[in-house]
DSSP file (Angstrom, degrees, kcal/mol; ACC not computed):
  #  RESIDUE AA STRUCTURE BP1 BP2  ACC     N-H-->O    O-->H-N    N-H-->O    O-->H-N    TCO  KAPPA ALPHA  PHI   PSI    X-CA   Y-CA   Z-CA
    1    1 A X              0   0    0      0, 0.0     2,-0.4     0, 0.0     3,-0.1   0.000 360.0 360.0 360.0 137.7    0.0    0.0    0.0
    2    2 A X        -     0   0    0      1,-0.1     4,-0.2    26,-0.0    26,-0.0  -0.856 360.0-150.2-124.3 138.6    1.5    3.7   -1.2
    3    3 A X  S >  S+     0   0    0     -2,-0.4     3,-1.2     1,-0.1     4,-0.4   0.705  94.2  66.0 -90.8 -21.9   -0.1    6.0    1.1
    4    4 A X  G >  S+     0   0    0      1,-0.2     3,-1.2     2,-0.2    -1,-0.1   0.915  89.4  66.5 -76.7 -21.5    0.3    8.7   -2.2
    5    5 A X  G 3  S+     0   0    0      1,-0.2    -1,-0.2     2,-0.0    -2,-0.1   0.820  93.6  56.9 -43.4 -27.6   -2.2    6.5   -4.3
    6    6 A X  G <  S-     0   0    0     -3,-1.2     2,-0.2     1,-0.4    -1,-0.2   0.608 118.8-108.3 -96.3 -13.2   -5.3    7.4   -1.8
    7    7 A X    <   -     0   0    0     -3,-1.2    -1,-0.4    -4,-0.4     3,-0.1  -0.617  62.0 -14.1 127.7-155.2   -4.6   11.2   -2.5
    8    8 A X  S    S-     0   0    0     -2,-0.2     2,-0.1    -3,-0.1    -2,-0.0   0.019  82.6 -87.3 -73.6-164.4   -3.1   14.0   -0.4
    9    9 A X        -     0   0    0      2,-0.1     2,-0.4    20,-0.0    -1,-0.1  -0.656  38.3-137.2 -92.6 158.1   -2.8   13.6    3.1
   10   10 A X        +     0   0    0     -2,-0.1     6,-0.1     1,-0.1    -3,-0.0  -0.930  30.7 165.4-100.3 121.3   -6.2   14.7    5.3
   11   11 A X        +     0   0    0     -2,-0.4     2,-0.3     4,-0.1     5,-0.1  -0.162  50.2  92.8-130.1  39.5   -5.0   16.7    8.3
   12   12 A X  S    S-     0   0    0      1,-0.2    -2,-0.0     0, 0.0     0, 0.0  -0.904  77.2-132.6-132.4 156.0   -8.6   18.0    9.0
   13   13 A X  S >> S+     0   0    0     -2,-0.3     3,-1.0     2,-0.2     4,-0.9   0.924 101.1  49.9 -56.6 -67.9  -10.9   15.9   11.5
   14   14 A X  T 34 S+     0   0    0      1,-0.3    -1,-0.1     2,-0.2     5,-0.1   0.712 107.9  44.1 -15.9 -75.4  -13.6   16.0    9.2
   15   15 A X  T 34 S+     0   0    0      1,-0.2    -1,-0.3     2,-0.2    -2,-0.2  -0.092 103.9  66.8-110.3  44.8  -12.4   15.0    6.2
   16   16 A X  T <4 S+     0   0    0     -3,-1.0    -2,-0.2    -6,-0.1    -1,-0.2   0.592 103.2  48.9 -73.6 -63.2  -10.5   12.3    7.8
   17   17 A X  S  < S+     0   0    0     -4,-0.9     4,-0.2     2,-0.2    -2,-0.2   0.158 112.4  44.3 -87.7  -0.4  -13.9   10.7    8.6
   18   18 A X  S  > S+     0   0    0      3,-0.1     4,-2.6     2,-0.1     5,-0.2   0.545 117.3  51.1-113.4 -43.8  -15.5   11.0    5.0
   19   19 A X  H  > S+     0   0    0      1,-0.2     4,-1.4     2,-0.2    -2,-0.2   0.742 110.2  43.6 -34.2 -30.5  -12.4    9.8    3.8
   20   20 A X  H  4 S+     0   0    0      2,-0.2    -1,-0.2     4,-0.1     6,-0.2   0.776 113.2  50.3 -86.6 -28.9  -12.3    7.0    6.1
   21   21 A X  H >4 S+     0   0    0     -4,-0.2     3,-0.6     2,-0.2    -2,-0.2   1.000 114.9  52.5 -70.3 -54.8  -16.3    6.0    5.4
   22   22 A X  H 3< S+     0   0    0     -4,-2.6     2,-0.9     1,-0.3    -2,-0.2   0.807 131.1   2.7 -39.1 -96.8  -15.1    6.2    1.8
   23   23 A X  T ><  +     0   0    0     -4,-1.4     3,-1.7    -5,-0.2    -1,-0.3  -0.723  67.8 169.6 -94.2  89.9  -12.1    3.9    1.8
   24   24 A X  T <  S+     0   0    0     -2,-0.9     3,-0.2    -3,-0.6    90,-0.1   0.547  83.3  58.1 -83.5   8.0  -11.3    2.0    5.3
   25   25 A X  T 3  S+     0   0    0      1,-0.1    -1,-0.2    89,-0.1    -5,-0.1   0.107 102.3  57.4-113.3  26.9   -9.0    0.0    4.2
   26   26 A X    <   +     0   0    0     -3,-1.7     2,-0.5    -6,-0.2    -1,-0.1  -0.374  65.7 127.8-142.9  76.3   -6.6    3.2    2.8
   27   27 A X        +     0   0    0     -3,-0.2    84,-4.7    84,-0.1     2,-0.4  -0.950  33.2 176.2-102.1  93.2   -6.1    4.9    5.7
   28   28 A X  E     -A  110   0A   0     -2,-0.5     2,-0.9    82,-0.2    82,-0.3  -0.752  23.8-139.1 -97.4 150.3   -2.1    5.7    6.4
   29   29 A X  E     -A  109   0A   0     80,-3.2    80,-0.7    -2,-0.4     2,-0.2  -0.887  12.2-142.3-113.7 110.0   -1.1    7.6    9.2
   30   30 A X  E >   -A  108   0A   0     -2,-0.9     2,-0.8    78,-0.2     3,-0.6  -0.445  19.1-125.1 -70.9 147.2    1.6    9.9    8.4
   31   31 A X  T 3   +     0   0    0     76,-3.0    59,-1.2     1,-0.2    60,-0.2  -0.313  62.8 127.9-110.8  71.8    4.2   10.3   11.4
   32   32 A X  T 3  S+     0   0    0     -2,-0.8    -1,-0.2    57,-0.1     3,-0.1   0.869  79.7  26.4 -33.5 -62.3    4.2   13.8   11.9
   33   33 A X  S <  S+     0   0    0     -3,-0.6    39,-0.3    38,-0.0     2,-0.2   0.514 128.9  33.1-110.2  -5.2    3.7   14.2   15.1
   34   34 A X        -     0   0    0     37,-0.2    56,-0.5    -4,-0.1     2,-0.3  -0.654  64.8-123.4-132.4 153.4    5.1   10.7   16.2
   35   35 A X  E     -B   70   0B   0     35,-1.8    35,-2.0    -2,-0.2     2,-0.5  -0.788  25.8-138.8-114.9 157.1    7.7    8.0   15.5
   36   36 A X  E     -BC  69  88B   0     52,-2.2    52,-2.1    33,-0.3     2,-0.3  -0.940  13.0-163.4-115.4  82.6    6.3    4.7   14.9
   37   37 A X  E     -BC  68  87B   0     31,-3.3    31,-3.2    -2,-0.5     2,-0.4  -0.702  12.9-174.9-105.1 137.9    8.7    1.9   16.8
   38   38 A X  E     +B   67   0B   0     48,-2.3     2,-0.3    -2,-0.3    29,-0.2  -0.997  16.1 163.0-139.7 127.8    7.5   -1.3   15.0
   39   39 A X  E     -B   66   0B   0     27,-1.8    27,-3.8    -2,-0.4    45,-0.1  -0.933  35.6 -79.1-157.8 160.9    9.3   -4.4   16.8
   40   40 A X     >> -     0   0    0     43,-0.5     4,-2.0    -2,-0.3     5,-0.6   0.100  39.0-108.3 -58.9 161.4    9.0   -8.0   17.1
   41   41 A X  H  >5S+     0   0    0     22,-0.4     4,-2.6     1,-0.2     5,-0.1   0.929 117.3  57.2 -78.1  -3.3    7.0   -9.7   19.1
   42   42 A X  H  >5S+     0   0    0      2,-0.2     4,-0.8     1,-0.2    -1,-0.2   0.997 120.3  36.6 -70.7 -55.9    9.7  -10.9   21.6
   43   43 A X  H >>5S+     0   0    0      1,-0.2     4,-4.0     2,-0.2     3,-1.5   0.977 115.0  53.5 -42.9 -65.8   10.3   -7.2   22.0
   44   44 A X  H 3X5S+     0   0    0     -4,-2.0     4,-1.3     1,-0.3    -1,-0.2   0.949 101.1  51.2 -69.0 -34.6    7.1   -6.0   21.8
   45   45 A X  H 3<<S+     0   0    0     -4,-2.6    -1,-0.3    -5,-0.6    -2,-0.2   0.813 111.0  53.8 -67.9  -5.5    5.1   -7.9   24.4
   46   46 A X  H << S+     0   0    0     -3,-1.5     4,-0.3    -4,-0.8    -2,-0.2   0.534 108.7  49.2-104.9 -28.3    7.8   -7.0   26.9
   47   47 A X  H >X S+     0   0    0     -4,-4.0     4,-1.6     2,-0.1     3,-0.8   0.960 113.2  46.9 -32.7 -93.2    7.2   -3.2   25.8
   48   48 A X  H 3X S+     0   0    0     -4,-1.3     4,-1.5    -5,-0.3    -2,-0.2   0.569 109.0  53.4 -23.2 -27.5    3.6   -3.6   26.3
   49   49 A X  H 34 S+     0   0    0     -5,-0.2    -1,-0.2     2,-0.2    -3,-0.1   0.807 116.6  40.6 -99.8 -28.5    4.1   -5.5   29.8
   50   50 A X  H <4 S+     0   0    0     -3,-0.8    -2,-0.2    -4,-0.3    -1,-0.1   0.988 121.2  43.1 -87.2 -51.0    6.3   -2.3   31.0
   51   51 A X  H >< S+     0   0    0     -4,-1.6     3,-1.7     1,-0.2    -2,-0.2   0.765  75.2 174.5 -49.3 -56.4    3.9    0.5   29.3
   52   52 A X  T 3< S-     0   0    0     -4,-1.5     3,-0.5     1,-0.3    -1,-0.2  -0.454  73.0 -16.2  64.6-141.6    0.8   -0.8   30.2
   53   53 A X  T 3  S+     0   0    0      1,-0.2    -1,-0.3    -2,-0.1    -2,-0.1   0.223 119.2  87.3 -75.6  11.8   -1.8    1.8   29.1
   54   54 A X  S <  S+     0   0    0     -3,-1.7     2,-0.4     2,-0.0    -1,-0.2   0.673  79.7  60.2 -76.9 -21.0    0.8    4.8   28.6
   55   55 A X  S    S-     0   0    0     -3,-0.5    15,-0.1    81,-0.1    80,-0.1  -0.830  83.8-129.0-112.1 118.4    1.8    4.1   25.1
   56   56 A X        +     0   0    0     13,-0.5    13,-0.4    -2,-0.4    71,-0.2  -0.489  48.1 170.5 -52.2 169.3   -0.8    4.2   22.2
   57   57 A X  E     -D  126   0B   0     69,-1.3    68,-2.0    11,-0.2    69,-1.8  -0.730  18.1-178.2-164.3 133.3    0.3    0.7   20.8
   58   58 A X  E     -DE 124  67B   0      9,-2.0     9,-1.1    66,-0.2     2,-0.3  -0.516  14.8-144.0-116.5-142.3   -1.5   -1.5   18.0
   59   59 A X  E     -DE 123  66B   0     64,-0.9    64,-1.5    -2,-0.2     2,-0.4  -0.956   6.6-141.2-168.7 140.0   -0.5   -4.8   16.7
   60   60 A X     >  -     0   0    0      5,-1.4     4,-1.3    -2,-0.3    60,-0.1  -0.862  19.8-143.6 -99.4 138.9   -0.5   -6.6   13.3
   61   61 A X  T  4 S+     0   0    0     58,-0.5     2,-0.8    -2,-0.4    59,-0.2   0.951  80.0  66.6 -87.6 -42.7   -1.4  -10.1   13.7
   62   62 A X  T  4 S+     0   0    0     57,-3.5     3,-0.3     1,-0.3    -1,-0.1  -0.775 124.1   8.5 -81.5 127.6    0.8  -12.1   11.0
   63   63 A X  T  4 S-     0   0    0     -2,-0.8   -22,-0.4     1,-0.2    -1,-0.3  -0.318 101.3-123.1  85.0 -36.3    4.1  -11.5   12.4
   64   64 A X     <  +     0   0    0     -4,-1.3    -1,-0.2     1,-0.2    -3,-0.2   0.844  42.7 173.9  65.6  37.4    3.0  -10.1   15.2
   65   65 A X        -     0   0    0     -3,-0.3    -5,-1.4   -25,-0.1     2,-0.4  -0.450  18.7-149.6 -89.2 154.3    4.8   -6.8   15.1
   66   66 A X  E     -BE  39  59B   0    -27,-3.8   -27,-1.8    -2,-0.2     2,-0.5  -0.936  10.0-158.5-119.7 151.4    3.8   -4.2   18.0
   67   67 A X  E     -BE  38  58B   0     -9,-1.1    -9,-2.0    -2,-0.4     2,-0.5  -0.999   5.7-166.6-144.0 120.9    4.0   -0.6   17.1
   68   68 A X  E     -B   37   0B   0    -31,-3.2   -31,-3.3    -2,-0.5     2,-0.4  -0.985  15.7-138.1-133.6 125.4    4.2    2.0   19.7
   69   69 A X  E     +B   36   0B   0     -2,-0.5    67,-1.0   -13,-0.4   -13,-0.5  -0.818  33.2 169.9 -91.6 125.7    3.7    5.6   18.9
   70   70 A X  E     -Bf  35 136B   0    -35,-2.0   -35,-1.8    -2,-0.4    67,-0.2  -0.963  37.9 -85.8-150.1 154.0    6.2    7.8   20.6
   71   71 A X        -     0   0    0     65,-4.5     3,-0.3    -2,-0.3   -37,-0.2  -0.265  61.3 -77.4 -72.0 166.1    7.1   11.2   20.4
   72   72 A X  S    S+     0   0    0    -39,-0.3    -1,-0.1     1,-0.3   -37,-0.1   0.168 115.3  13.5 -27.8 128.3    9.6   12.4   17.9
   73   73 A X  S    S+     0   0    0      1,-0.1    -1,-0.3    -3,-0.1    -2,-0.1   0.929  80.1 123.1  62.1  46.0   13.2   11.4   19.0
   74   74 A X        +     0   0    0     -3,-0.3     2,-0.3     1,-0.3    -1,-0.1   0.486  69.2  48.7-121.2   9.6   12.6    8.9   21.8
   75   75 A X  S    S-     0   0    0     -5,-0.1    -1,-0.3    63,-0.0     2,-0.2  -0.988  77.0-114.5-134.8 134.4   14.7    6.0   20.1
   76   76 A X     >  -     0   0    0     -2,-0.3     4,-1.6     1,-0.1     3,-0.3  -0.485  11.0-152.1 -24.4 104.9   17.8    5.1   18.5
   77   77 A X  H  > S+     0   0    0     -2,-0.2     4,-1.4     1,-0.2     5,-0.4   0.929 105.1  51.1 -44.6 -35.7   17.5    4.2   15.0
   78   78 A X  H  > S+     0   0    0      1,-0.3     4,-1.5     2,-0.2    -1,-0.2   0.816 113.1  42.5 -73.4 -16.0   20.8    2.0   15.8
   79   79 A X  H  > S+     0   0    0     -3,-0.3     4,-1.5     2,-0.2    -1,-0.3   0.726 113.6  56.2 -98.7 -35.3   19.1    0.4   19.0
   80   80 A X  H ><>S+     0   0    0     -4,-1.6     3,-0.6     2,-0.2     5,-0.5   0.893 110.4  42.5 -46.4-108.4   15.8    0.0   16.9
   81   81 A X  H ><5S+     0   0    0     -4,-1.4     3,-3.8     4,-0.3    -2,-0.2   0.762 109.7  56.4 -23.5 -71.2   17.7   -2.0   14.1
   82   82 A X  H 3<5S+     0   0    0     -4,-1.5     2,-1.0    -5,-0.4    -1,-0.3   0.807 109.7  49.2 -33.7 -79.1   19.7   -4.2   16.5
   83   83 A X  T <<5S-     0   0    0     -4,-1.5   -43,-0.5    -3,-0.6    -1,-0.3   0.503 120.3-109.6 -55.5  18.3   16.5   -5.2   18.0
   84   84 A X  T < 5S+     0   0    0     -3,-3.8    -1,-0.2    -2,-1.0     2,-0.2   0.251  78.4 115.0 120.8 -38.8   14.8   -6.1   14.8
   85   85 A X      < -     0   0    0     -5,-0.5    -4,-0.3    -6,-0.2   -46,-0.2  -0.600  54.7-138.7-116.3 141.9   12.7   -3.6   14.6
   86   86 A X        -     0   0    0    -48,-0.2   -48,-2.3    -2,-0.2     2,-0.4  -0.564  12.2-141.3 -87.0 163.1   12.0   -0.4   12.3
   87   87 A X  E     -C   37   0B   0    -50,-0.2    11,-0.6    -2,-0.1     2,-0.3  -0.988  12.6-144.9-137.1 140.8   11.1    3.1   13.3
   88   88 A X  E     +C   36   0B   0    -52,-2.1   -52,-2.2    -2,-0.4     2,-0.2  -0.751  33.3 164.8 -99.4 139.0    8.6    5.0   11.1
   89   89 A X        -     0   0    0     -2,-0.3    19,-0.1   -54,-0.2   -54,-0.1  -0.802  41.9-165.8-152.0 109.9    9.4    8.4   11.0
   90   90 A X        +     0   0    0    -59,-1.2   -58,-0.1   -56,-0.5   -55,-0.1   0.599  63.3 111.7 -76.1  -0.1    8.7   11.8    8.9
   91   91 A X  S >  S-     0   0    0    -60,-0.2     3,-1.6     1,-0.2     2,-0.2  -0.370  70.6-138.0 -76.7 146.0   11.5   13.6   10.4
   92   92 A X  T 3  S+     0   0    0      1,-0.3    -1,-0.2     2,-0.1    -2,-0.1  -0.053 101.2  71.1-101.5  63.3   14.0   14.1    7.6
   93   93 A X  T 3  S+     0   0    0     -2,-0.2     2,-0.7     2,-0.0     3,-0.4   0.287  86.6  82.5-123.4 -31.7   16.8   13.3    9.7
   94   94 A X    X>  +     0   0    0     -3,-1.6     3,-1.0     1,-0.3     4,-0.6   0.022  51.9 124.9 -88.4  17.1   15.2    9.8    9.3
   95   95 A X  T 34 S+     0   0    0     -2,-0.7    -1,-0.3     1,-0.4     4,-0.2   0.898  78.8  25.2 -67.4 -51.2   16.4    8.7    6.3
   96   96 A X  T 34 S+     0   0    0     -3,-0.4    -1,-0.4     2,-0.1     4,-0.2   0.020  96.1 100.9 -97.6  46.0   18.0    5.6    6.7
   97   97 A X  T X4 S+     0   0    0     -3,-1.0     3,-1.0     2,-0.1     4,-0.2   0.972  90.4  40.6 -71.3 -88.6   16.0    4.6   10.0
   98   98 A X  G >< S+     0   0    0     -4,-0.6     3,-1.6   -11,-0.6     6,-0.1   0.412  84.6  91.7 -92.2   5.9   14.0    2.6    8.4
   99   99 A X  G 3  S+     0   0    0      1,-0.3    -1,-0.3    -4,-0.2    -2,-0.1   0.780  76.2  74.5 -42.7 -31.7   16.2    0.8    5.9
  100  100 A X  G <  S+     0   0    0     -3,-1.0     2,-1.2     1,-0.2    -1,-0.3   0.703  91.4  69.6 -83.5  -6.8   16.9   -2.1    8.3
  101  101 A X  S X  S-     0   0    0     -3,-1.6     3,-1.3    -4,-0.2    -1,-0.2  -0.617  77.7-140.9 -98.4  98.3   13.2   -3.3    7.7
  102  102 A X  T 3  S+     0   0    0     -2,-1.2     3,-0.1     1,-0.2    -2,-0.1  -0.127  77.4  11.2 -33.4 112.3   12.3   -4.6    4.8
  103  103 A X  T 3  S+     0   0    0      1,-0.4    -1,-0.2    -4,-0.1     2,-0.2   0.704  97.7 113.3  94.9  15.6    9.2   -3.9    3.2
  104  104 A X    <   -     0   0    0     -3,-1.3    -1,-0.4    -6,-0.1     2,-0.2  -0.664  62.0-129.7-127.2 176.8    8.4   -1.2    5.5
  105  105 A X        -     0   0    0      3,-0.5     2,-0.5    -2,-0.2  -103,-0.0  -0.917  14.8-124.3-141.1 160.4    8.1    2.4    4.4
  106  106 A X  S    S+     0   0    0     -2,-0.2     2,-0.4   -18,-0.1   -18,-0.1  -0.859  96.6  28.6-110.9 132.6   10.0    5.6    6.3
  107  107 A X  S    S+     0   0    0     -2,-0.5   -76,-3.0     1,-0.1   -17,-0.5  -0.542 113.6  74.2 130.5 -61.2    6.7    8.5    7.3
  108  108 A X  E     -A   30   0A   0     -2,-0.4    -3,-0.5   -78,-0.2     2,-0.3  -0.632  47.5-177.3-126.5-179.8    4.1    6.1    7.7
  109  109 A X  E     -A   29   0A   0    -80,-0.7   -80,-3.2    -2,-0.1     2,-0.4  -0.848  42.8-110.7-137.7 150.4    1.8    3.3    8.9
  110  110 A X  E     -A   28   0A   0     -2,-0.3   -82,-0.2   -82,-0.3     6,-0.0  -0.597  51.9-103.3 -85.5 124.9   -0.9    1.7    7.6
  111  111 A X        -     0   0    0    -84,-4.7     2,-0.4    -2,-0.4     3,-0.3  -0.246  36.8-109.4 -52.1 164.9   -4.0    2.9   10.1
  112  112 A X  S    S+     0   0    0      1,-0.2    11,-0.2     9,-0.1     3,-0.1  -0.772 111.7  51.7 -86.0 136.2   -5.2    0.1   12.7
  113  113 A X  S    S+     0   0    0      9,-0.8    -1,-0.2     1,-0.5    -2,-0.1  -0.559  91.1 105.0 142.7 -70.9   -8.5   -1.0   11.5
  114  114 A X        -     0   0    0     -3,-0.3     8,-2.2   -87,-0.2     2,-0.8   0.088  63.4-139.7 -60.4 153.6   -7.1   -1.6    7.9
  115  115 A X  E     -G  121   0C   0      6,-0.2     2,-0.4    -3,-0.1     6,-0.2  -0.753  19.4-177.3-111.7 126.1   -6.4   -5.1    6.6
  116  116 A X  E >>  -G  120   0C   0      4,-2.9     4,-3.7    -2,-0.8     3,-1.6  -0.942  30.4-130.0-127.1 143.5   -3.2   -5.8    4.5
  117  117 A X  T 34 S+     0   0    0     -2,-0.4    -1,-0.2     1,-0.2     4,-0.1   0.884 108.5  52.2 -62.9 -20.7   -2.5   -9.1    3.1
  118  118 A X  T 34 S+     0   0    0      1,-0.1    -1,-0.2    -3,-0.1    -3,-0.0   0.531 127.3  15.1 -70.3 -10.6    0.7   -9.0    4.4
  119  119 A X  T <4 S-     0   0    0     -3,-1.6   -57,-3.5     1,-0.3   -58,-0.5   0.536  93.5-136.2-150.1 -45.8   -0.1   -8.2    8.1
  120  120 A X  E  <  -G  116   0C   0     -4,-3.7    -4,-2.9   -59,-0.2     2,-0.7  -0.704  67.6 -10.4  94.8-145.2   -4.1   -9.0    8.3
  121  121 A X  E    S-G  115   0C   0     -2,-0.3     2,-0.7    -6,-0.2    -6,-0.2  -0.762  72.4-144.5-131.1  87.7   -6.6   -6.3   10.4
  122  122 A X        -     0   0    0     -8,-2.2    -9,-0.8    -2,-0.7     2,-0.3  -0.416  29.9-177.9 -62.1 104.9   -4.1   -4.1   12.1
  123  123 A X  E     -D   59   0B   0    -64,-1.5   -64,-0.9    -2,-0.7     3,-0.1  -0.690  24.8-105.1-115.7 171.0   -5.8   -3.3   15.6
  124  124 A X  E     -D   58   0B   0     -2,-0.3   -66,-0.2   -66,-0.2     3,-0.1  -0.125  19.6-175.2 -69.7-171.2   -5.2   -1.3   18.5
  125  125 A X  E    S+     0   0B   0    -68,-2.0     2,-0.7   -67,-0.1   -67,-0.2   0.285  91.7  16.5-141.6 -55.7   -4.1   -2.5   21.8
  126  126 A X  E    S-D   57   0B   0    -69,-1.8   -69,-1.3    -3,-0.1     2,-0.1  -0.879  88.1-142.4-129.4 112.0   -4.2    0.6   23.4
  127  127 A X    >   -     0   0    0     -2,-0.7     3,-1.7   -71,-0.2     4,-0.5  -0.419  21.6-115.4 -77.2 139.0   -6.2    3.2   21.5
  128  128 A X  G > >S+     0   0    0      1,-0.3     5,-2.5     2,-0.2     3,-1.3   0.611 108.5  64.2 -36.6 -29.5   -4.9    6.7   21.5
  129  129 A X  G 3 5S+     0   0    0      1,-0.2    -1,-0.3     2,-0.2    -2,-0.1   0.291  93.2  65.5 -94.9  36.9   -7.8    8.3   23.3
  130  130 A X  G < 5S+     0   0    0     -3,-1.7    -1,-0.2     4,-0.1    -2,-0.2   0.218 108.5  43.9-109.6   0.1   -6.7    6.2   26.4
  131  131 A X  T X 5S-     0   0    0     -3,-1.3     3,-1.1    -4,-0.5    -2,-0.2   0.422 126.6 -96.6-120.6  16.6   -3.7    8.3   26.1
  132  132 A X  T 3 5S-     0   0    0      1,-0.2    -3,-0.2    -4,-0.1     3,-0.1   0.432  70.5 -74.2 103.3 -14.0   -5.0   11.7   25.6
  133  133 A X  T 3 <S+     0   0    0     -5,-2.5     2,-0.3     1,-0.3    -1,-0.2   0.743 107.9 125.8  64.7  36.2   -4.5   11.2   21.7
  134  134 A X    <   -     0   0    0     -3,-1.1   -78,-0.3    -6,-0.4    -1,-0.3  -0.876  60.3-123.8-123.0 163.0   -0.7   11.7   22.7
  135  135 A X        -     0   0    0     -2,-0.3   -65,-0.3  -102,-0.2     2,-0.1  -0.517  46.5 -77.4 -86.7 175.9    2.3    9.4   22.0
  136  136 A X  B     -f   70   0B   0    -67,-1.0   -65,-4.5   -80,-0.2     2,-0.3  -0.454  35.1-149.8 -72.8 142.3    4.5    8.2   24.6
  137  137 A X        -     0   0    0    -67,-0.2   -63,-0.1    -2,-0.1   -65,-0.0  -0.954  33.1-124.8-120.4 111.0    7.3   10.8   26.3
  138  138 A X        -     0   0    0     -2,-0.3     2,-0.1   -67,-0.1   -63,-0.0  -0.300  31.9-171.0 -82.9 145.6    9.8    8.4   27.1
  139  139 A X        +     0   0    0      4,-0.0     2,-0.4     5,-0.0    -1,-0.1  -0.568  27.5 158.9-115.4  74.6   10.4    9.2   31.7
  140  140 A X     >  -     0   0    0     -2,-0.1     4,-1.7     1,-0.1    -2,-0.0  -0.587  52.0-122.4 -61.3 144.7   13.3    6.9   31.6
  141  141 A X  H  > S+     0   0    0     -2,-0.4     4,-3.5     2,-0.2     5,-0.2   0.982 119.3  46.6 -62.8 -40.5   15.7    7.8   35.1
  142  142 A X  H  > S+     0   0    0      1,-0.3     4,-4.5     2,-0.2    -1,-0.2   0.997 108.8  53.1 -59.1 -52.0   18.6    8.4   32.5
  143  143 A X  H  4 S+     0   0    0      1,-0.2    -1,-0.3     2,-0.2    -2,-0.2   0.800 108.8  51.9 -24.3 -44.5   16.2   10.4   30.4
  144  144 A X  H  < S+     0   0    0     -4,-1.7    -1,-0.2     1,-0.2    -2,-0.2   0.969 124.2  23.9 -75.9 -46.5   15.3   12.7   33.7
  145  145 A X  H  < S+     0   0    0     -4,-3.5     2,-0.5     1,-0.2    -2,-0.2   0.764 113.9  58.6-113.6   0.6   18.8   13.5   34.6
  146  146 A X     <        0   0    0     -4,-4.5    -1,-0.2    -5,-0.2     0, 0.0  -0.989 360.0 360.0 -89.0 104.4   20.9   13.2   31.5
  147  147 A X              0   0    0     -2,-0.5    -2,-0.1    -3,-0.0    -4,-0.1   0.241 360.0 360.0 -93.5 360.0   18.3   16.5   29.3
């Protein structure tokens, strides 16, 4: 799925939601406002376990990748790639972030809800308005006292 096929990107509430009734299985979510950490499942249920309801997070079912929306800059591409995993990013600093996954694309995500053959009926796990509609701010201890 090429997120430019479905036309330009929608950034209005509104016409988000005629867009979506139109086509709900070409919905991409640009990462604007977010990074996209898309990781394996050994990784990612052990994410999930530690996050708990802080972190938007969906899940793709064949593979099992978990995908955790997080603000802008709160991973290491290089610590990403070791573990497996890609991080979806618009930032253009991000260029090769997401080379170490194959098949993946560097901006965006396919919305949860849509169904890809590759991946099946991407759903949340924990849906954004249980977070405010904000991504995860990583509070790590190092985080706090190394700024």
């Amino acid at each position: 799925m090429d997120p430019h096929l479905a036309g330009e990107a929608v950034r209005d509430g509104a016409r988000a939601e005629v867009v979506w009734r139109e086509r709900p299985w070409e919905i991409a979510l640009l990462a604007e406002g977010f990074e996209v950490l898309d990781v394996p499942p050994e990784y990612g249920a052990l994410l999930n376990q530690q996050l708990k309801a802080t972190c938007p997070t969906a899940m793709a079912p064949v593979g099992r990748r978990w995908w955790f929306f997080l603000v802008p800059g709160s991973m290491e591409p290089e610590r990403v790639a070791r573990a497996g995993g890609v991080l979806h990013s618009a930032s253009p600093a991000a260029g090769p972030r997401a080379a170490a996954g194959a098949g993946t694309a560097v901006g965006w995500v396919a919305a949860p809800g849509t169904v890809l053959e590759s991946t099946g009926r991407i759903r949340w796990l924990v849906h954004p308005y249980l977070t405010r509609w904000q991504p995860y701010q990583r509070r790590d201890a190092v985080d706090q006292v190394f700024l």
